[in-house]
C-alpha positions in Angstrom: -37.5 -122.7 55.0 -37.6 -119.3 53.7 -36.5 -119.3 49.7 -33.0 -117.9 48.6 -33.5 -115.4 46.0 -31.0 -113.3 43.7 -32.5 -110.8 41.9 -30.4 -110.0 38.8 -30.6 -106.5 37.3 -28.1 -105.9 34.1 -28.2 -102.3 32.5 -26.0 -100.2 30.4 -25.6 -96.9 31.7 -28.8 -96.6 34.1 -32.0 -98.1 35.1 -35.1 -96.1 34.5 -36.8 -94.6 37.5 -40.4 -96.2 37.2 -38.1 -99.9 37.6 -36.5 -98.6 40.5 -39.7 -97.6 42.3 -41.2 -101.1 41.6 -38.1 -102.7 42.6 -38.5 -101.5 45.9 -42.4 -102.1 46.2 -41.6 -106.0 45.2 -38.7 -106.1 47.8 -40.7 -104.6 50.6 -43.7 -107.2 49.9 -41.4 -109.9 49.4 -39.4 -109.5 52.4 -42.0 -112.0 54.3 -41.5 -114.1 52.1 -37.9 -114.5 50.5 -34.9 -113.5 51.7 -33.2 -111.5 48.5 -29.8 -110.4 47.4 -29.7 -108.0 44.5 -27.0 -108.9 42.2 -26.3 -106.1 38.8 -24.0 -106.3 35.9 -23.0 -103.4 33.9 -21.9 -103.4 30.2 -23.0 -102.6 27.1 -23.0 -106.4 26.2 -26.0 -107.6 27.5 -24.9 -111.1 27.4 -21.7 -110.7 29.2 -23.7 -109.1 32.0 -26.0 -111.8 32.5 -23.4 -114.2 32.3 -21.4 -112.3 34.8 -24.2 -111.4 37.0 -25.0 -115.5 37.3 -21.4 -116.1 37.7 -21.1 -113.6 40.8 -24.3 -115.2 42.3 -22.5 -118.5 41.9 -19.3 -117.1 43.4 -21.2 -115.6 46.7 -21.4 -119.5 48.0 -24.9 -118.8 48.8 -27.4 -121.4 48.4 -30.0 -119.6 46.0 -33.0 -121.6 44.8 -33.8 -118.7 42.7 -32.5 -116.4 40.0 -35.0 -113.3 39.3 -34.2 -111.5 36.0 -35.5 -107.6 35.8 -34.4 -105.9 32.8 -33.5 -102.3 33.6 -36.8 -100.9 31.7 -39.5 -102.5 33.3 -42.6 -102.2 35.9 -44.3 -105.0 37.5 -46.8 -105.5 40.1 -45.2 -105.4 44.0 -46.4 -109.0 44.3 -44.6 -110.5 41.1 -41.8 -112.1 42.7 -44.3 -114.4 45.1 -46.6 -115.1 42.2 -44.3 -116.8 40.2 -41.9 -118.6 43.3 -45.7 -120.2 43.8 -45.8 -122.2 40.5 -43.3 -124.3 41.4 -42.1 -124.3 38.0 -38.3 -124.2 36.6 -38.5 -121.4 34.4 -41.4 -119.1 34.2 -42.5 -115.0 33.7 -43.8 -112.6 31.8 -44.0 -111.8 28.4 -44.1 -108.1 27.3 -44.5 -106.5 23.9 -41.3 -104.7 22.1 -40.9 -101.0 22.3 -41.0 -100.0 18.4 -43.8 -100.3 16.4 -45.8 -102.7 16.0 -45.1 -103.1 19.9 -45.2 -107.0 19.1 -45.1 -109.5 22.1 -41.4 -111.0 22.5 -42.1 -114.6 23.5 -42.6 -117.4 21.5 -45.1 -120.2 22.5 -44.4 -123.9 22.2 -44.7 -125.8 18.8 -46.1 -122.9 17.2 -49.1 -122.4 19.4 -51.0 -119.3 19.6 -53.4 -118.6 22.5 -54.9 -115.1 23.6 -52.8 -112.9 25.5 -55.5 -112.1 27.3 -56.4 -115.8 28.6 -55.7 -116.3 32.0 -53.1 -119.5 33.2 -50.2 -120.8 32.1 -49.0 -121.6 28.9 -46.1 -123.7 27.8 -42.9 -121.4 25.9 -40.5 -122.1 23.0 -38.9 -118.8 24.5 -39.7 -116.3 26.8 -37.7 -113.2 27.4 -35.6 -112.4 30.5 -36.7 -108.6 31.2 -38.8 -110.8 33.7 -38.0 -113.9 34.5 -38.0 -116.3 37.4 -35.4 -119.7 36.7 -34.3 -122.2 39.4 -31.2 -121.7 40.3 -30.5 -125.4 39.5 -31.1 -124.5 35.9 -27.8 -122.8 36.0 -26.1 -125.4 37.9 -26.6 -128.1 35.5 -26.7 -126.1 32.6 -23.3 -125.5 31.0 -21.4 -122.3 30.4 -22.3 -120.6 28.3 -25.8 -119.8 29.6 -26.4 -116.6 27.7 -24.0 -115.8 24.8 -23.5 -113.1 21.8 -24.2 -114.7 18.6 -23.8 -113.8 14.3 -27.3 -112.9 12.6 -29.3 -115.8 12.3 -28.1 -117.4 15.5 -29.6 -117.8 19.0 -28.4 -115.3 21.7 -28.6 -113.7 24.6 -32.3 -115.2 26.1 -33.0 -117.1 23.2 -29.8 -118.8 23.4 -30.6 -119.6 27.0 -34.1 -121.3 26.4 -33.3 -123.2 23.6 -30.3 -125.0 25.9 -32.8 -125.1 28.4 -35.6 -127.4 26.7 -33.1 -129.7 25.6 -31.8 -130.4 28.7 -35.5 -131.4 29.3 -37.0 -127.9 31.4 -39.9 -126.5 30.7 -40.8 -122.7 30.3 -43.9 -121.0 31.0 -45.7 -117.7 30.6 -47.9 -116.5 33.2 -50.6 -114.6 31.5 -52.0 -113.1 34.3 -48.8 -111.1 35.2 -48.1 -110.7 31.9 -51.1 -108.3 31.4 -49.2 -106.1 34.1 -46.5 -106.0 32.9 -45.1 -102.6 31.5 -42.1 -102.5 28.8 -40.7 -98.7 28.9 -40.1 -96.8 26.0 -39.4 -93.4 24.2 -41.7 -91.6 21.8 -40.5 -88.7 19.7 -42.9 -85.8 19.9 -42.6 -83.6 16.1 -45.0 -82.1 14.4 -47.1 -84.3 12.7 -50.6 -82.9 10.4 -51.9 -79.6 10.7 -54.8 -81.2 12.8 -52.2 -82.2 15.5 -50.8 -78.9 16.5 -53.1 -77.7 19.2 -52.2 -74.2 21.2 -52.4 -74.8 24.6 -55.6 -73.3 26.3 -54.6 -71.1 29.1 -51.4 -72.1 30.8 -53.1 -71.8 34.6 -55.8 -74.3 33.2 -53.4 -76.9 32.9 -52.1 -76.1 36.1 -54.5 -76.1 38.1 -55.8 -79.6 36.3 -52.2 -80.8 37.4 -52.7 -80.1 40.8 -56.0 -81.4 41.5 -54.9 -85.0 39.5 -52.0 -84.7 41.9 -53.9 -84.6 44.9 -56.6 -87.6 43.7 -53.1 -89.8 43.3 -52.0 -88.6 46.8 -55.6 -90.3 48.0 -55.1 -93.2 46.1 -51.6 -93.6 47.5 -53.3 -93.1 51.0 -55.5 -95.8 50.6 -53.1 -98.6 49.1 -50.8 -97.9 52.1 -52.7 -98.2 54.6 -54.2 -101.5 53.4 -50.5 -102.5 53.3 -50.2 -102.9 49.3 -47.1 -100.9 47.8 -48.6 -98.9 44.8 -46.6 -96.6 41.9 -48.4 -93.7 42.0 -45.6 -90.6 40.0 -46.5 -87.1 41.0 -45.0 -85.6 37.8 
């Protein structure tokens, strides 16, 4: 039997464009092989709107056996979704580095373990972060309310709250490396004036131009050739 799916999306204010386009990549692959029903939660209190957004899936009376959490400032690969339904695991994803310096990754392995990002596998999580995240929808089910909640400094919240409930209820949380190293967290950068060195005069305005163009048509070839060997690609024409 085809697997139930809600795909849970909170934001405040918007969702950034890049998201959107891999949204639709991973519901297009995916189609074969879940059958999906995007749920999204609007606030500026990211925890209400993941409690809310699991309370509406709840209230829809559909039988989900998943719960896919995409933060609003992500890209993943089309095939994401099917990659981590085939571990079979309760709770498992991605983890992704923060967007201000020093860009450190957000999860926390198990009992203080500390393996190379850049190992492939699995690899068991104290916490992993829900921009990406695939649960059981059981988890919720036998989980009390709260499942995600606002807490003082120094408390768990939000995520963290979540997984720390979650391993003592006796599930397990994993990272799955492989995605993890494509996955994309998107940020801002401030562009000032920084040393003398660093302020360049642009060299001939139709130069850069012209360079834009021909870049632009290499991606439309690229784009070409992923779609017609039937893989959705993110290719921006800018």
């Amino acid at each position: 039997m085809i697997p139930k799916v809600a795909i849970c999306i909170p934001y405040y204010r918007g969702v950034e464009g890049p998201t959107l386009f891999c949204c639709m990549d991973l519901a297009a692959y995916s189609a074969a092989h879940a059958q999906m029903m995007t749920i999204s939660c609007s606030g500026c209190y990211v925890e209400d709107n993941r409690e809310g957004a699991v309370e509406f899936a709840m209230n829809t009376g559909v039988p989900f056996d998943w719960l896919l959490w995409i933060d609003g400032d992500m890209m993943f690969p089309h095939d994401a979704l099917v990659r981590l339904m085939a571990h079979g695991k309760d709770i498992v994803g991605a983890n992704y580095r923060q967007r201000t310096p020093p860009y450190a990754y957000v999860g926390h392995y198990l009992n203080g373990l500390e393996p190379d990002l850049r190992a492939p596998g699995l690899y068991p999580m104290g916490h992993l972060p829900t921009g990406f995240l695939l649960t059981r929808f059981d988890v919720y089910r036998h989980l009390p309310q709260p499942w995600f909640k606002a807490g003082s400094r120094g408390e768990a919240r939000d995520d963290v709250y979540f997984c720390r409930q979650a391993l003592a209820a006796g599930y397990e949380i994993w990272c799955d490396h492989d995605l993890t190293m494509q996955i994309r967290h998107i940020s801002t950068q401030e562009i000032g004036w920084f040393a003398p060195e660093q302020i360049v005069r642009v060299q001939g305005a139709q130069i850069n131009v012209d360079k834009s163009a021909e870049e632009s048509q290499k991606r439309a070839k690229l784009s070409r050739k992923v779609f017609e060997a039937g893989a959705p690609a993110i290719l921006e024409n800018p």
